[in-house]
C-alpha positions as CSV (number, residue, x, y, z in Angstrom):
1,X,0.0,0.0,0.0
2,X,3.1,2.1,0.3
3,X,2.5,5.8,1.2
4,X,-0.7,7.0,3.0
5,X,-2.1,9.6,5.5
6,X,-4.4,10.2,8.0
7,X,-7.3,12.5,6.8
8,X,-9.4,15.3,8.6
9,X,-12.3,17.7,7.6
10,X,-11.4,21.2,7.7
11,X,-13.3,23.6,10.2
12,X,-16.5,25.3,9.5
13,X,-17.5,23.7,7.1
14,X,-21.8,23.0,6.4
15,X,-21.2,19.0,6.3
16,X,-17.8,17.5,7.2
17,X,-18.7,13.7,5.1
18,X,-18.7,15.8,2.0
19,X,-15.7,18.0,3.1
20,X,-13.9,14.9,3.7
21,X,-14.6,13.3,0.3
22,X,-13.5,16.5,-1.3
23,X,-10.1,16.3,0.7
24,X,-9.6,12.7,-0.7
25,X,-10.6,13.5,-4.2
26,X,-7.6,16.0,-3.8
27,X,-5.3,13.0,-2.0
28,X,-5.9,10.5,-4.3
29,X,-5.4,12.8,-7.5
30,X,-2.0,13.5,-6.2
31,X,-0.9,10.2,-6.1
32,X,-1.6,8.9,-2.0
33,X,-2.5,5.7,-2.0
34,X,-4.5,5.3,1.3
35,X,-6.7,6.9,3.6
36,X,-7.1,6.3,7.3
37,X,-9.3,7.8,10.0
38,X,-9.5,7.7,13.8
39,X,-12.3,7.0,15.8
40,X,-14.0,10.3,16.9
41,X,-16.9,11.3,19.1
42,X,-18.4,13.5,16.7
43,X,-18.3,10.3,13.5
44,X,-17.6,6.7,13.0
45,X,-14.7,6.0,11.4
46,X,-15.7,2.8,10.3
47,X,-19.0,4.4,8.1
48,X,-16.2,7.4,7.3
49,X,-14.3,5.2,5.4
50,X,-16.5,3.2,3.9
51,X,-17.9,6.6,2.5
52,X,-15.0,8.0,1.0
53,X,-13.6,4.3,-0.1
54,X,-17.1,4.0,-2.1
55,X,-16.9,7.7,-3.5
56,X,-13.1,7.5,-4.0
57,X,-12.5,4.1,-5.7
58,X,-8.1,4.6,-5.4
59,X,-8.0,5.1,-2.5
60,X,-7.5,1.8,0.1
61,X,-9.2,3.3,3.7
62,X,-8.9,2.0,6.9
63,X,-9.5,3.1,10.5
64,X,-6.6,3.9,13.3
65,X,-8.0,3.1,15.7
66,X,-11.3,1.8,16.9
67,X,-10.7,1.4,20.3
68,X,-12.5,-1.6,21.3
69,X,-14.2,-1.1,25.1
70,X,-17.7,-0.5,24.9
71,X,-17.8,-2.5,21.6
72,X,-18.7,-6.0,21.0
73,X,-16.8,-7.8,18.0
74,X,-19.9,-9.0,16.5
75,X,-21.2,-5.5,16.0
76,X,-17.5,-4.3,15.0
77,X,-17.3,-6.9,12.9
78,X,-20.7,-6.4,11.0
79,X,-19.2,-2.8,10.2
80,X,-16.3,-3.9,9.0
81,X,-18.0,-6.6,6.8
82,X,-20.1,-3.6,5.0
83,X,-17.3,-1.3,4.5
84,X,-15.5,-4.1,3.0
85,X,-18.6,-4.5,0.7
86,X,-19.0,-0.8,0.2
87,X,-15.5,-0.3,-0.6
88,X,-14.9,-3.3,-3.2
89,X,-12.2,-4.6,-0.8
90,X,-10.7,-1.7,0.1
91,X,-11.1,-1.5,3.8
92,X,-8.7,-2.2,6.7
93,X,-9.7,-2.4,10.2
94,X,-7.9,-1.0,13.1
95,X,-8.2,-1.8,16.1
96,X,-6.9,-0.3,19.8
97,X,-7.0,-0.6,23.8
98,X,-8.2,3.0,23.8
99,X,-6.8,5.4,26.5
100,X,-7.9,4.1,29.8
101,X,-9.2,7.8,31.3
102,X,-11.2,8.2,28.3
103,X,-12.8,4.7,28.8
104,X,-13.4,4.9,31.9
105,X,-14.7,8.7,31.9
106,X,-16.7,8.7,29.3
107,X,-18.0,5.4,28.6
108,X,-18.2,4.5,32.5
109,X,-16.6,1.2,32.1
110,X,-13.8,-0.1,33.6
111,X,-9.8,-0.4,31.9
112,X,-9.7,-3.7,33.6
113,X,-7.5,-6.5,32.1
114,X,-6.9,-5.1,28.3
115,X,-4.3,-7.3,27.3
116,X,-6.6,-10.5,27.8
117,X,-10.2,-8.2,26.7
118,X,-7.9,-7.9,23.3
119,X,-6.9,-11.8,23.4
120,X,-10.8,-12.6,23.1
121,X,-12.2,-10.0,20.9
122,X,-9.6,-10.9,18.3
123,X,-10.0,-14.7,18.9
124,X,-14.2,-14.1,18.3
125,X,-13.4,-11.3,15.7
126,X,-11.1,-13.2,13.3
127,X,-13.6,-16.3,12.5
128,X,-16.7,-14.0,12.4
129,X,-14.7,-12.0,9.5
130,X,-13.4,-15.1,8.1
131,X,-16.2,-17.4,7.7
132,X,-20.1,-15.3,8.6
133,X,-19.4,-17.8,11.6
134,X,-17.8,-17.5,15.6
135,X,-18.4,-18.8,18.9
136,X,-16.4,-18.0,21.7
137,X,-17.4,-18.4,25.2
138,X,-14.8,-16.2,27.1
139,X,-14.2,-14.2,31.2
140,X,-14.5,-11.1,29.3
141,X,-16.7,-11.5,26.2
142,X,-19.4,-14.0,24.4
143,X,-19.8,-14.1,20.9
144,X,-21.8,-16.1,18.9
145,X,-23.1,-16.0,15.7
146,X,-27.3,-17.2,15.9
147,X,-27.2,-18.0,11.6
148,X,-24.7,-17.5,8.8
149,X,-23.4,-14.2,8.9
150,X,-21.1,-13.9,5.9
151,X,-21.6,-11.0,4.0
152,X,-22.1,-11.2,0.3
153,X,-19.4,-8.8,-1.7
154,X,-16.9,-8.6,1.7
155,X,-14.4,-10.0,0.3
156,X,-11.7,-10.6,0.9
157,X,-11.7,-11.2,4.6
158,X,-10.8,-7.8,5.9
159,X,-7.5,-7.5,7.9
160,X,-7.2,-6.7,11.0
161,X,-4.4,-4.4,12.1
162,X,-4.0,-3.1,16.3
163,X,-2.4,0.0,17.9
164,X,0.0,-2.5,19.7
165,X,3.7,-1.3,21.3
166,X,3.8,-3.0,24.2
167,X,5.3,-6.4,24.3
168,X,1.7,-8.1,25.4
169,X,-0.5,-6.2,22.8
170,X,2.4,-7.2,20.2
171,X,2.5,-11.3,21.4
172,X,-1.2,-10.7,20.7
173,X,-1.2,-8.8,17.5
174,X,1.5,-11.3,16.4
175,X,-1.0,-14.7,17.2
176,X,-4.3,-13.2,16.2
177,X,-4.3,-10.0,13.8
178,X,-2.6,-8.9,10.6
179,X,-0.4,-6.3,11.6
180,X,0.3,-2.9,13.8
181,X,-0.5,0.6,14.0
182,X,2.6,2.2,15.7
183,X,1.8,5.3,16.6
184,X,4.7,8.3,18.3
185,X,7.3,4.9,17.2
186,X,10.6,6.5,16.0
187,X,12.4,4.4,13.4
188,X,14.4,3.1,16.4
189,X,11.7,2.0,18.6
190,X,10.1,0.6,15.6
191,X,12.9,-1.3,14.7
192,X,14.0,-2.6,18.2
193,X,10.8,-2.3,20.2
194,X,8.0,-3.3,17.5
195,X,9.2,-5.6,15.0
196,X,11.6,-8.0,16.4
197,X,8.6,-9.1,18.7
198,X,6.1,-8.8,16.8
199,X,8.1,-11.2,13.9
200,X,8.7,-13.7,17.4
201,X,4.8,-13.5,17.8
202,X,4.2,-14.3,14.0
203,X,6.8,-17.4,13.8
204,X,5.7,-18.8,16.7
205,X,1.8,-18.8,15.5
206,X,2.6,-19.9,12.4
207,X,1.6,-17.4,10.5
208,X,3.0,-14.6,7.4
209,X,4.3,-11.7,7.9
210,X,2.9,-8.8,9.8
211,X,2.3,-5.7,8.2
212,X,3.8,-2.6,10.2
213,X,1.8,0.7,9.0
214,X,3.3,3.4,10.9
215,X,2.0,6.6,11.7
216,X,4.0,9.5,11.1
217,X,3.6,13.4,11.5
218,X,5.1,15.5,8.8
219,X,4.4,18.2,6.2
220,X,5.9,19.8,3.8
221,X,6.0,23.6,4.9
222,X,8.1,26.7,4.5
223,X,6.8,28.2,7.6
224,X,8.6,26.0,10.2
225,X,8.0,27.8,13.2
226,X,4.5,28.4,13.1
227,X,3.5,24.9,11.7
228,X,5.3,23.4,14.5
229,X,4.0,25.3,17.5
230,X,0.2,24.0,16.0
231,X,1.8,20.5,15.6
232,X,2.6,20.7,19.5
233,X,-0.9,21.9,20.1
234,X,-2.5,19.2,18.4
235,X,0.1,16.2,19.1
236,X,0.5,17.5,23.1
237,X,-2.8,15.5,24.5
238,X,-0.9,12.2,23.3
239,X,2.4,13.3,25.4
240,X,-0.3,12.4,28.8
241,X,-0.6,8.7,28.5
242,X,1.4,6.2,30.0
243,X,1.9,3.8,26.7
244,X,3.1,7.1,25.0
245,X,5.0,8.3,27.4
246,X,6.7,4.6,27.0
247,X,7.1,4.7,23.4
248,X,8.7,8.5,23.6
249,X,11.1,7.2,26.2
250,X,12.4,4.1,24.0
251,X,13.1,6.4,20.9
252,X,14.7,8.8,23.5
253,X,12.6,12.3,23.4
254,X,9.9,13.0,25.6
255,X,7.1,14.7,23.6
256,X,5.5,14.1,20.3
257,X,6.1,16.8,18.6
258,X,10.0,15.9,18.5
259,X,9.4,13.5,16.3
260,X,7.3,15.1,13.5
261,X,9.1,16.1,10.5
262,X,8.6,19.4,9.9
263,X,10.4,21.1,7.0
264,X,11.0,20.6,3.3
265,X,10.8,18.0,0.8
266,X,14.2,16.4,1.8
267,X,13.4,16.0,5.5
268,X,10.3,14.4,5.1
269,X,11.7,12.2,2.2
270,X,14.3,11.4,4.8
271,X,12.1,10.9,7.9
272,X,9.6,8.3,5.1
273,X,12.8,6.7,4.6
274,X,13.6,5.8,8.1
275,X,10.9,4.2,8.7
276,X,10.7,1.9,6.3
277,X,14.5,1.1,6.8
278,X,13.2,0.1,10.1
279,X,10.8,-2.2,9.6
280,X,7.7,-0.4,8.2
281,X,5.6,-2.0,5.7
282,X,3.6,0.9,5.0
283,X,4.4,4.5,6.3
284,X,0.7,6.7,7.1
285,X,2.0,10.5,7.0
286,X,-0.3,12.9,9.7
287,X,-0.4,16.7,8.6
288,X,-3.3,18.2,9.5
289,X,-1.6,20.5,11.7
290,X,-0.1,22.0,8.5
291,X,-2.5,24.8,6.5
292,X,-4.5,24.0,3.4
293,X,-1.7,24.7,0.8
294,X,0.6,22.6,3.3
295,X,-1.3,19.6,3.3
296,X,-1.9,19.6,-0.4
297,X,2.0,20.3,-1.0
298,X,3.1,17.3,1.4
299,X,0.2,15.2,-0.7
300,X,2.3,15.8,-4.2
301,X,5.6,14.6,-2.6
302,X,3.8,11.4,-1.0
303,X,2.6,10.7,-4.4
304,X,5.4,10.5,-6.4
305,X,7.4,8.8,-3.9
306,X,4.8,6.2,-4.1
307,X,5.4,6.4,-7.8
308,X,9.2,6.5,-7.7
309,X,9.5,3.8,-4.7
310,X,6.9,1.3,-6.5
């Protein structure tokens, strides 16, 4: 899938679906080769993609992340099934633990045992998407399937992918999902932290290779100064969390914003590099801290990199 991003509406606008659509026609034209939206409390990133994969048939869209307390895998996985169907095959699912003050805040239910909650929804999730069929009997969760639930034109079975860093989330990712979603993962953390477990998780299971789709911030900008104090703005909330906080550590900075690449062509052609040279599969560039004529700019270099690195 190469080079992607992560897409947001601008502000003000009459209806956001439509002002999203319009943003991927733009993408897409310019040569980005995916599209991938996180879970909000204003949308559904699931639907969201499914939208703009069905109005945008170049783009591949997937969601980073659906965090999955206060969601049942059945449910999940019938949204998945139809965005797969919408999209022609287009559509990736991500998955995460969420942030346990949000869960527990606003959904007012507990952060309790994550690593194992994530063990059985992927362990009811994967057959349900598979086959139409599951039945798990778990602690945590029940799911089972009353009649054939395949979907007709979901095909093929849509990957799963998880916001996993930690060395638990990863042993899991490895047996049970497709791939990762490392987010604020430096190209050293990703290559000494991420993918030598995750590839011990994968040989162990038996199964191929995992895809590692990092998330990245950059843009293409002449006004560095500016563009970056709005990067810290909008990256900052992240710098809270204890798994961040981890990840930041590892790759040896302490807030966000140090690792977005922030500058001209040639750093963020360097910063793409990096992190395929350590270990990335697929690199998903962030900008939406950059203005309009930013984000379209750092589009046109993601687009013929994908051209020139095909």
């Amino acid at each position: 899938m190469g080079i992607g991003i992560t897409l947001q509406g601008p502000a003000g606008v009459d209806n956001y679906v439509d002002a999203v659509v319009g943003r991927a026609r733009k993408a897409a034209a310019a040569g980005v080769r995916s599209a991938w939206f996180g879970q909000r409390f204003d949308y559904d990133a699931a639907a969201l993609a499914a939208i703009v994969g069905r109005e945008v048939p170049t783009l591949q869209v997937g969601t980073s992340a659906i965090p999955i307390f206060g969601r049942h895998p059945l449910l999940v996985g019938a949204q998945a099934q139809t965005a797969q169907a919408a999209t022609a095959g287009r559509f990736h699912l991500g998955l995460g633990l969420g942030a346990g003050p949000f869960v527990e805040s606003t959904l007012g239910i507990s952060f309790d045992r994550p690593i194992a909650r994530l063990r059985e929804f992927l362990t009811a999730l994967r057959p349900y998407l598979e086959t139409g069929h599951t039945d798990h009997h778990g602690d945590l969760i029940t799911a089972t399937t009353p009649m054939p639930s395949a979907l007709p034109g979901a095909s093929p079975a849509v990957p799963i992918l998880v916001a996993a860093m930690g060395p638990q989330a990863l042993r899991v990712t490895g047996e049970l999902a497709d791939g990762t979603l490392p987010l604020l993962a430096g190209p050293r953390v990703i290559a000494e932290h991420i993918v030598p477990p995750l590839a011990k998780a994968v040989t162990e299971a038996g199964r191929s290779a995992p895809r590692v789709v990092a998330f990245v911030h950059a843009v293409v900008t002449d006004d560095v100064d500016s563009t970056r104090e709005r990067a810290a703005a909008q990256i900052g909330f992240l710098d809270q969390f204890p798994s961040y906080q981890r990840v930041l550590a590892l790759g040896g900075v302490t807030r966000g914003v140090e690792l977005a690449a922030i500058g001209d062509e040639k750093l963020v052609t360097a910063t793409i590099r990096d992190h395929f040279d350590a270990g990335a599969t697929e690199v998903i560039v962030g900008s939406a801290f950059g203005t309009d004529a930013d984000q379209e700019r750092t589009w046109r270099l993601l687009g013929e990199l994908n051209r020139e690195w095909a």
